[in-house]
C-alpha positions as protocol buffer text, in pm:
chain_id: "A"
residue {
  index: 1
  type: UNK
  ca { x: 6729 y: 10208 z: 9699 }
}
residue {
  index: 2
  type: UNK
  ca { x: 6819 y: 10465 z: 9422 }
}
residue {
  index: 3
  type: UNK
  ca { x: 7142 y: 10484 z: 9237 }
}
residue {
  index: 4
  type: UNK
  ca { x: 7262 y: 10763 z: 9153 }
}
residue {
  index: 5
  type: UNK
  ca { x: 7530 y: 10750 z: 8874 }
}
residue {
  index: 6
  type: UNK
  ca { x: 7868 y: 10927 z: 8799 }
}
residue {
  index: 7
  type: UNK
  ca { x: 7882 y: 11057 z: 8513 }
}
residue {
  index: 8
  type: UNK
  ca { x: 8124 y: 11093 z: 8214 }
}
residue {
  index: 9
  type: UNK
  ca { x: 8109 y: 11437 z: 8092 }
}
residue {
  index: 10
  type: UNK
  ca { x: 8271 y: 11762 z: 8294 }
}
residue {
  index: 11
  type: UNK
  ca { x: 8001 y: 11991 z: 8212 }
}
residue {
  index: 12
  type: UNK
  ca { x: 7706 y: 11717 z: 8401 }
}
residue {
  index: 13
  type: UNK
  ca { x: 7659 y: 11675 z: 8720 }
}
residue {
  index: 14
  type: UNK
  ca { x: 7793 y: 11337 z: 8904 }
}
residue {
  index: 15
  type: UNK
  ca { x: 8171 y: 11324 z: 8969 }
}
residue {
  index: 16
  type: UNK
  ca { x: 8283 y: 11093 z: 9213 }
}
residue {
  index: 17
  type: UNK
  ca { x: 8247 y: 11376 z: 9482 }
}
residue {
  index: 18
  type: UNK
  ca { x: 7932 y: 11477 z: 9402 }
}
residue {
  index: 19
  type: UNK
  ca { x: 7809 y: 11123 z: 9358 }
}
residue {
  index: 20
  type: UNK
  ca { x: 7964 y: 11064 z: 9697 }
}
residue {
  index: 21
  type: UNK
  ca { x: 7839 y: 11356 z: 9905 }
}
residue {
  index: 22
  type: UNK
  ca { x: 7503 y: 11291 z: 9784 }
}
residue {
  index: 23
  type: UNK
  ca { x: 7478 y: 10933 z: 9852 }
}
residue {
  index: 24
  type: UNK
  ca { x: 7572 y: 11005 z: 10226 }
}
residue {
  index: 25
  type: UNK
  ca { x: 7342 y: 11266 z: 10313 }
}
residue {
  index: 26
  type: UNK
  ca { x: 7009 y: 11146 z: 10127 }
}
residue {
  index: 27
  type: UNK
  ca { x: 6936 y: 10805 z: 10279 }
}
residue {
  index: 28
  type: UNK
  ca { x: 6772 y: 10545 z: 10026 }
}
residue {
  index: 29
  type: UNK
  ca { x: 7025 y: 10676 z: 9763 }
}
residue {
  index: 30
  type: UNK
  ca { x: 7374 y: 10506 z: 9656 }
}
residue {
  index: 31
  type: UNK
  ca { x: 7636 y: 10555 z: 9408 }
}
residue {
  index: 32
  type: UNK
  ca { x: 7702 y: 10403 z: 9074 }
}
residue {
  index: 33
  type: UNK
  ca { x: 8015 y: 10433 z: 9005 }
}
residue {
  index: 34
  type: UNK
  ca { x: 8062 y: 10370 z: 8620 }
}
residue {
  index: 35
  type: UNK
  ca { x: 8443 y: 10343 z: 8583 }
}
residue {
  index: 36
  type: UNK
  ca { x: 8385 y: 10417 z: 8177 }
}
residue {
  index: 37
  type: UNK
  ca { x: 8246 y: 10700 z: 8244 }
}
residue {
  index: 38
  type: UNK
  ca { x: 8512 y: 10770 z: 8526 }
}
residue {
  index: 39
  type: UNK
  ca { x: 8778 y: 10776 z: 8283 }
}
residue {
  index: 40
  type: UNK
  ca { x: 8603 y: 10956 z: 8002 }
}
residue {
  index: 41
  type: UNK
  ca { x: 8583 y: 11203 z: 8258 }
}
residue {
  index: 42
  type: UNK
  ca { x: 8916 y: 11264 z: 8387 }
}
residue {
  index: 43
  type: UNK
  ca { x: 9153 y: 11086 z: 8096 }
}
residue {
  index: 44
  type: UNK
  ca { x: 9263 y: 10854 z: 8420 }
}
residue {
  index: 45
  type: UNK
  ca { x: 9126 y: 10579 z: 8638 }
}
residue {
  index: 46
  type: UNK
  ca { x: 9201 y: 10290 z: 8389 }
}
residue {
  index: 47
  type: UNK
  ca { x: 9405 y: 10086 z: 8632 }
}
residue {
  index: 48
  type: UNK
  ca { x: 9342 y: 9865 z: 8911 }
}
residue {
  index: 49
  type: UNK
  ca { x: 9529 y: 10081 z: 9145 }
}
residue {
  index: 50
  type: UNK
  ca { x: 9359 y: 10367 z: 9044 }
}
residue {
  index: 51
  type: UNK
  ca { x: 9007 y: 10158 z: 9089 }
}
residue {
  index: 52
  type: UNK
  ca { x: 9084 y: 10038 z: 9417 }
}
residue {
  index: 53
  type: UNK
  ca { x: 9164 y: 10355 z: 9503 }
}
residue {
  index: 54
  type: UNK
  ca { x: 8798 y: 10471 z: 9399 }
}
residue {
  index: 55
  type: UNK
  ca { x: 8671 y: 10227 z: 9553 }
}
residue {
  index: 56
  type: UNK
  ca { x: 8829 y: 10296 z: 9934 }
}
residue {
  index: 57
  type: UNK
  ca { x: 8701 y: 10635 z: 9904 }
}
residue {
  index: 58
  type: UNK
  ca { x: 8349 y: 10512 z: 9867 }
}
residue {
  index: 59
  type: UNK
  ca { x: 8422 y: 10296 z: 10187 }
}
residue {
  index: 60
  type: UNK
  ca { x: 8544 y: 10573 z: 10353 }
}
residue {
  index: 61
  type: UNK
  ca { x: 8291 y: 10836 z: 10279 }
}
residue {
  index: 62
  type: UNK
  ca { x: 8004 y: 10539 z: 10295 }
}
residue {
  index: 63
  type: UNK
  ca { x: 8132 y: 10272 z: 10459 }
}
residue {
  index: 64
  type: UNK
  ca { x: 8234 y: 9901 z: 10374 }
}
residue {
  index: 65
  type: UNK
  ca { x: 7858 y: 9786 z: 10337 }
}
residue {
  index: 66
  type: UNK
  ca { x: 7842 y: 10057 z: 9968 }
}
């Protein structure tokens, strides 16, 4: 299993959508989500609300077992 990693700067490739989409349609690969580099990113996602809510999209898009 690989891990592919979200990243913390806008110009790179790896936000939480791209991280996402790619995890689901290349089998052997899963995210790593990095929730410094999630905020760094977007100036938000410092909260538990705002992790959980990370976090049900990965179940969503991946399922619970991500």
């Amino acid at each position: 299993m690989l891990r592919i990693e979200l990243m913390g700067k806008g110009s790179q490739f790896g936000d939480l959508d791209e991280v996402l989409r790619l995890s689901s349609e290349v089998d052997g690969l899963a995210p790593c989500i990095d929730f410094a580099h999630w905020h760094a990113r977007t100036g938000q996602n410092n909260s538990y609300d705002e992790f959980v809510a990370v976090l049900r999209r990965m179940e969503e898009k991946l399922g619970r077992q991500v």
